[in-house]
N, C-alpha and C positions, 0 to 999 in steps of 0.2 A: 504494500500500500504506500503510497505517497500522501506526506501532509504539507503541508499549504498551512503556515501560520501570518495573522495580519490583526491590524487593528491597535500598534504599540505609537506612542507618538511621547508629543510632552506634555506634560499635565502640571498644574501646580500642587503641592500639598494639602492635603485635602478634598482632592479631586478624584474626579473616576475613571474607569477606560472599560471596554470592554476587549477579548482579543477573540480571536475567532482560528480556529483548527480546521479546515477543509481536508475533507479525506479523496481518494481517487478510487476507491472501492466500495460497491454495493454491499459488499460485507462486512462494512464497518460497524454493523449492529453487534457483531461477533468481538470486536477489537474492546480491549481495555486503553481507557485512554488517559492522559498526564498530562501533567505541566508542570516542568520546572525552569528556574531562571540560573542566568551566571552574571552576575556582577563584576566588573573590572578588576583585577587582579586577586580573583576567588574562584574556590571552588563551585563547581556544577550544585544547585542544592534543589528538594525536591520542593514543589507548593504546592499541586492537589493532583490529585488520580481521582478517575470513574470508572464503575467495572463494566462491564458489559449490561449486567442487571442493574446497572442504577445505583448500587454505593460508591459513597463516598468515603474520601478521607483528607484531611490536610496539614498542612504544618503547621504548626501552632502559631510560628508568626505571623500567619494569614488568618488565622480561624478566626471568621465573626466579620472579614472584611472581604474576603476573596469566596466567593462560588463558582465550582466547576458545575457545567450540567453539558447535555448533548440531545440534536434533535438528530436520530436514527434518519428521519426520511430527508433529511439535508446533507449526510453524511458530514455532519460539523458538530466539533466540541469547543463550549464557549468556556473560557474564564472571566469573570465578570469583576472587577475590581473595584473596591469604595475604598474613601476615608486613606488615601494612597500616604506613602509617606516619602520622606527622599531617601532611603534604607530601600526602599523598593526597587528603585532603579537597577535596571541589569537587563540582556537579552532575555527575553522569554520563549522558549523552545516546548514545542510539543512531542507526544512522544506515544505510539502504539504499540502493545501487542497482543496477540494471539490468546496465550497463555499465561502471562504474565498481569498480575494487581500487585501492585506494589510500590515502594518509596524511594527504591534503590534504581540510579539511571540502567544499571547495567541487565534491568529486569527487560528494558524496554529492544526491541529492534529497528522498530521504524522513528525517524526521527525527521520533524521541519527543519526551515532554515533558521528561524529564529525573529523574532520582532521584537524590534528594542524601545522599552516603556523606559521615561527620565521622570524624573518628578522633581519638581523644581522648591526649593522653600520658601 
């Protein structure tokens, strides 16, 4: 599968973004889907997954500001972002697979290019 991530720009603090995962497979209803960010001279770190059936999970430093969800017949996984902060800031990269729910990048196979969200103070 190919993903297609967009929707990152700059925001100021406090502000919101939405980001959008386009998938290239009708069988994306099957895929677990992610998203995590990397920040300038950091490591890759995870900020929310959705499983095939609908859970969720996230990083704590998102929980309560960031929701993942997906519309199966759009073949797209949204991360919806509020209350942003300037700690936020980093590429944001999507990520599917198969088999794999999980927190860890290396669970994932298929990967976007990445959309980079800034958040200004």
């Amino acid at each position: 599968v190919q993903l297609q991530a967009s929707g990152g720009g700059l925001v100021q603090a406090g502000g919101y973004l939405r980001l959008y995962c386009a998938a290239s497979r009708r069988t994306f209803t099957s895929y677990n889907m992610a998203w995590f960010r990397q920040a300038p001279g950091k490591e890759r770190e995870f900020v929310a997954a959705i499983s095939s059936y609908g859970s969720t999970t996230y990083a704590d430093s998102v929980k309560g500001r960031f929701t993942i969800s997906r519309d199966n017949a759009k073949n797209t996984a949204y991360l919806q972002m509020i209350s942003l902060k300037p700690e936020d800031t980093a590429v944001y990269y999507c990520a599917a697979d198969l088999r794999n729910y999980s927190r860890s990048s290396t669970a994932y196979n298929y990967w976007g290019q990445g959309t980079l969200v800034t958040v200004s103070s």
